[in-house]
C-alpha positions in Angstrom: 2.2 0.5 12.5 -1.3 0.6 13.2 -3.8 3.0 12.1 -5.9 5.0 14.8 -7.0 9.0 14.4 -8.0 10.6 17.0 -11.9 10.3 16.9 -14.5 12.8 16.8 -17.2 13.4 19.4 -20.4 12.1 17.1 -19.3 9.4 14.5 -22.9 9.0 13.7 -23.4 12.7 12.8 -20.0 13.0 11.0 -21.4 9.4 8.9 -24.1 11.2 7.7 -22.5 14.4 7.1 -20.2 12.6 4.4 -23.5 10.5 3.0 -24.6 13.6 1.7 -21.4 14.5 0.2 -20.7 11.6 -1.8 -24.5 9.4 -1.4 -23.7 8.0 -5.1 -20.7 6.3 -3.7 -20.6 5.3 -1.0 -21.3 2.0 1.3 -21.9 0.8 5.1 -20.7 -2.1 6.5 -18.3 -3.0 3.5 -16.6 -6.0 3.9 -12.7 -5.0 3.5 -11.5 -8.3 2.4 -13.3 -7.7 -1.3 -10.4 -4.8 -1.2 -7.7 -6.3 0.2 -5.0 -8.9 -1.8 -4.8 -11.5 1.1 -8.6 -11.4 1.2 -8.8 -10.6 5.1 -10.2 -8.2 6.8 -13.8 -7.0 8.3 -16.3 -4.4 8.0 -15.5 -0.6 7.3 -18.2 1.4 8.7 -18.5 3.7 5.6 -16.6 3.1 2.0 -16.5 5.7 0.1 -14.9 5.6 -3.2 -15.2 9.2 -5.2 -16.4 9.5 -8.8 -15.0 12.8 -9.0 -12.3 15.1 -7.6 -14.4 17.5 -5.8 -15.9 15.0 -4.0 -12.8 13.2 -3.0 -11.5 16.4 -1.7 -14.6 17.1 0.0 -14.6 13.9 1.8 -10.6 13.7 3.1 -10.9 17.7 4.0 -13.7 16.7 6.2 -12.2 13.7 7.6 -9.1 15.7 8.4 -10.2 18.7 9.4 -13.2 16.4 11.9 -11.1 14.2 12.9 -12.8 11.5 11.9 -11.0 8.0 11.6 -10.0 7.7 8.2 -7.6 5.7 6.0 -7.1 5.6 2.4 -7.0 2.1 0.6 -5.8 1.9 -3.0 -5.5 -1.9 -4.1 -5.1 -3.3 -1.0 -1.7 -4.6 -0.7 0.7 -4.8 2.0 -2.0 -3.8 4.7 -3.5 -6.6 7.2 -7.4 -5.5 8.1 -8.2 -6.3 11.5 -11.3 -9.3 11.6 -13.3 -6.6 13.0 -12.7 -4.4 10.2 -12.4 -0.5 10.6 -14.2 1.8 12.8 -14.4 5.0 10.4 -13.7 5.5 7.0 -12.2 3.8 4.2 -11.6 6.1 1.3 -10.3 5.0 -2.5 -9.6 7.2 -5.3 -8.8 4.9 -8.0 -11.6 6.4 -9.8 -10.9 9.8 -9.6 -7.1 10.4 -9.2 -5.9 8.5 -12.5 -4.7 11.0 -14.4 -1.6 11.0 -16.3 0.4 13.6 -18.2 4.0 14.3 -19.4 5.9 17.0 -18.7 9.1 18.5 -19.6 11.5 15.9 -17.9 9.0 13.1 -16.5 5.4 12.7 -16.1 2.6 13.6 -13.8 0.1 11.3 -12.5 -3.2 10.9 -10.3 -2.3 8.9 -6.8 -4.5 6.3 -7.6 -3.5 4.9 -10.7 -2.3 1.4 -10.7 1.0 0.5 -10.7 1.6 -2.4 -13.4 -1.1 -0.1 -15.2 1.5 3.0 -15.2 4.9 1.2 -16.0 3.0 0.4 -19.0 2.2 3.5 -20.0 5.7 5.0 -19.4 7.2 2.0 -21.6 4.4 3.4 -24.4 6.0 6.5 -24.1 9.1 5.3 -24.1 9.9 6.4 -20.2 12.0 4.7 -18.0 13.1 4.9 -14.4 10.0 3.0 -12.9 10.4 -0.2 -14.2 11.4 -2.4 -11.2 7.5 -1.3 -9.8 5.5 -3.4 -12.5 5.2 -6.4 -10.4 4.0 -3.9 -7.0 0.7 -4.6 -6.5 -0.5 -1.4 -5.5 -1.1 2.2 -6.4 1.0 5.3 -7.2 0.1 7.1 -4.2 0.5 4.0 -1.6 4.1 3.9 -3.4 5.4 7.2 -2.7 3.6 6.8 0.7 5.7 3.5 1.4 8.5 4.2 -0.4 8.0 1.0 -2.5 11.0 -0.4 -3.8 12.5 -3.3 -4.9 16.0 -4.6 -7.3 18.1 -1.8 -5.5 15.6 1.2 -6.5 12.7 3.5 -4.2 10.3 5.6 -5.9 11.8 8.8 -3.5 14.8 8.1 -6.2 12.3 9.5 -9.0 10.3 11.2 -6.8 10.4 15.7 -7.8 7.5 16.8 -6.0 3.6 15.8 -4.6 0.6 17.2 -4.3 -0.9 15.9 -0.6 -4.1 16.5 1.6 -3.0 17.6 4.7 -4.7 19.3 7.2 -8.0 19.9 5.4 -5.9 21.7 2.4 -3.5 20.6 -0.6 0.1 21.7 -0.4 2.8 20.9 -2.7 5.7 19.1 -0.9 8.9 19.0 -3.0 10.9 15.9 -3.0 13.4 17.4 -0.4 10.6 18.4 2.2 9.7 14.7 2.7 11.9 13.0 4.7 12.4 9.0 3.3 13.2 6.1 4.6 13.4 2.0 4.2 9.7 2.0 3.3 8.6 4.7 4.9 7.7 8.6 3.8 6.9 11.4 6.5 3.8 12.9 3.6 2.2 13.9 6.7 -1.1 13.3 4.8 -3.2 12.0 1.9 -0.6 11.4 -1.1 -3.3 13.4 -4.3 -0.9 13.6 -7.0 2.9 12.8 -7.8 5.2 14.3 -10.7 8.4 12.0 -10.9 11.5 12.4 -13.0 12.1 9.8 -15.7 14.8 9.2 -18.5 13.7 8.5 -22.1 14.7 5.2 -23.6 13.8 3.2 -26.8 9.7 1.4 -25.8 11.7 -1.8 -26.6 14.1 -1.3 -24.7 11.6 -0.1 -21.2 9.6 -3.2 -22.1 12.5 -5.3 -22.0 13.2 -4.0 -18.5 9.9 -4.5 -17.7 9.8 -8.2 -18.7 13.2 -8.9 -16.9 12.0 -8.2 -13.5 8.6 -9.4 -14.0 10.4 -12.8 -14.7 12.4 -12.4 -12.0 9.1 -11.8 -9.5 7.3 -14.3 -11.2 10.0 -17.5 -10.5 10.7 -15.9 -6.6 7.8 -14.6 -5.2 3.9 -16.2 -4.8 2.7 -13.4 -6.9 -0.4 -15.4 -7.9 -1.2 -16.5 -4.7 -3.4 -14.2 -2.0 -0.7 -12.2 -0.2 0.1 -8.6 1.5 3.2 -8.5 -0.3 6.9 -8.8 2.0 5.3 -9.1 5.7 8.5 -8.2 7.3 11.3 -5.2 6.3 14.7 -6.5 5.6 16.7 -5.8 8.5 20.1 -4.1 7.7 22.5 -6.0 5.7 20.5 -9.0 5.7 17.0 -10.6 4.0 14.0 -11.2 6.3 13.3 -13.9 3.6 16.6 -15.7 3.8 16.5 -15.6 7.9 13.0 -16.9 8.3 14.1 -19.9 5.4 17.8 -20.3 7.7 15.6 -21.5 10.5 13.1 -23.9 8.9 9.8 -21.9 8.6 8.7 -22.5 5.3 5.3 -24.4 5.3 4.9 -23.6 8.7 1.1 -22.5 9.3 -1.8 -21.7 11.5 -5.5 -22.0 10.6 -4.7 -21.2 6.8 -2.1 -19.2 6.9 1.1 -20.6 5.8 4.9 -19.3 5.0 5.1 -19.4 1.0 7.3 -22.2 -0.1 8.6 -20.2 -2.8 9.7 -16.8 -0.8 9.7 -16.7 3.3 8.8 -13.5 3.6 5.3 -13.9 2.5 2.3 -15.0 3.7 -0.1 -17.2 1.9 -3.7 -17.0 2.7 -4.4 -20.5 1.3 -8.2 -20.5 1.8 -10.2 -18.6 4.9 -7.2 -17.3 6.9 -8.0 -14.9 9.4 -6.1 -11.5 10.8 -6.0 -13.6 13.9 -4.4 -16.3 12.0 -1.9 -14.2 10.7 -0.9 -12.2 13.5 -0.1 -15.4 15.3 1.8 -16.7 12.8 3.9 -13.6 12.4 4.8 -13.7 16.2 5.8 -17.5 15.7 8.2 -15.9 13.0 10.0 -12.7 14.8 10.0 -14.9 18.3 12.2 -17.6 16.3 14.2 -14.9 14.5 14.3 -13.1 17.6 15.9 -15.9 20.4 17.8 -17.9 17.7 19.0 -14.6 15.5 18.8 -12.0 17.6 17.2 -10.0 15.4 14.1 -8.0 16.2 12.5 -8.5 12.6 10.2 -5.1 11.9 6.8 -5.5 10.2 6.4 -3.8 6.3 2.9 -4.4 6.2 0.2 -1.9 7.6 -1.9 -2.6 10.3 -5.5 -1.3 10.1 -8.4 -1.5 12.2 -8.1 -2.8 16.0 -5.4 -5.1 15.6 -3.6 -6.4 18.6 0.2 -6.8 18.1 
């Protein structure tokens, strides 16, 4: 998937329409590979990342309702960024949208809150259901957006309702109005806000959980090393991980990106990789997996920016 909006008339004009909204905070020309876990990516022409609500809002109402290209970037995982970074506007809201509440049977919580951060909190509560997230680099709202997963469980499972930006206005989707997929959720705009169901459990017992599948990430995936996360989707009733191993790939690189030794399916940037790197080395991969499985193996990451695939 690559991300393109249709573009408005005047980017200049529409730039400094949202420097007077939000002039405390936000940049030009910021590098994205100081927000991005494999490190990669160039230039956004503005990066905005909202103190407050109101501004946020402000910002992603005139992006939407302008047309002006826009993408919103939580911690930067699974996403490549094009060398030539993006030509619009990068949003975060991991400063604005963090709250976190409980409520009658789950909790409530601010798209972009962290997700190790939150499974924490939920084990202080003694909550459980979202357990299997803790080692998921991202945020919140990029999970429901994605439909993260991982050890048999997606967040649409705990997922009762969101609040989302569409269209220039917030609207309250209920869990049965967004249709779900293997990582992938039809929001059909900005995930704001997220109220999920959970199950209460002894805090040992959560934080047992918890340290089970962190254990279980720790010795099977290059969690530590700079990564996107999975590159490819597992195609039915099989692992992208265990085909691309099957056939010899591990180790393989070009410039300095390399197949992990420890998990196939990621990618290691092991010191200046580029996008260009990358996407080269991902069609070495699905043209192998392709004419010696005959499996057409589907990208999970995100493509952003002008990215040739």
């Amino acid at each position: 998937m690559i991300r393109r909006a249709e573009q408005t008339r005047d980017l200049s004009s529409a730039y400094r329409h949202i420097e007077q909204i939000a002039s405390d905070c936000m940049r030009r020309d910021e590098p994205l590979y100081r927000h991005t876990t494999l490190r990669i990516g160039g230039p956004a022409d503005l990066w905005v990342k909202p103190r407050t609500v109101e501004t946020a809002l402000n910002v992603l109402s005139f992006c939407q309702m302008e047309k002006v290209p826009h993408v919103v970037l939580g911690k930067g995982s699974n996403v490549l960024v094009s060398d030539s970074g993006f030509r619009g506007v990068v949003i975060n809201l991991s400063s604005c949208f963090r709250q976190y509440k409980q409520v009658d049977d789950g909790v409530r919580c601010g798209s972009g809150l962290g997700l190790p951060t939150f499974v924490r909190k939920l084990a202080a509560a003694g909550l459980s259901g979202l357990e299997f997230a803790v080692g998921i680099p991202g945020t919140i709202g990029g999970a429901v957006a994605t439909n993260a997963g991982a050890h048999g469980t997606e967040i649409s499972q705990l997922l009762k309702r969101a609040v989302v930006m569409m269209e220039g206005e917030r609207r309250v989707l209920s869990r049965s109005a967004i249709s779900f997929s293997y990582r992938e959720a039809a929001v059909g705009g900005v995930v704001l806000e997220v109220e999920l169901t959970m199950e209460e459990r002894p805090p040992e017992v959560v934080r047992e959980k918890i340290s089970h599948f962190m254990h279980l990430r720790k010795t099977t995936q290059p969690i530590w090393e700079r990564t996107a996360g999975c590159v490819f989707k597992n195609p039915p009733g099989d692992s992208a991980g265990r085909l691309i191993d099957s056939l010899g790939l591990k180790g393989t690189s070009v410039g300095q990106a390399t197949v992990s030794e420890l998990h196939a399916n990621f990618i290691v940037n092991t010191g200046t990789a580029t996008a260009a790197d990358m996407l080269a080395l991902i069609e070495i991969i699905r043209t192998r997996v392709r004419e010696e499985a005959g499996i057409e193996l589907e990208l999970e990451i995100e493509l952003i920016g002008n990215v040739a695939q």
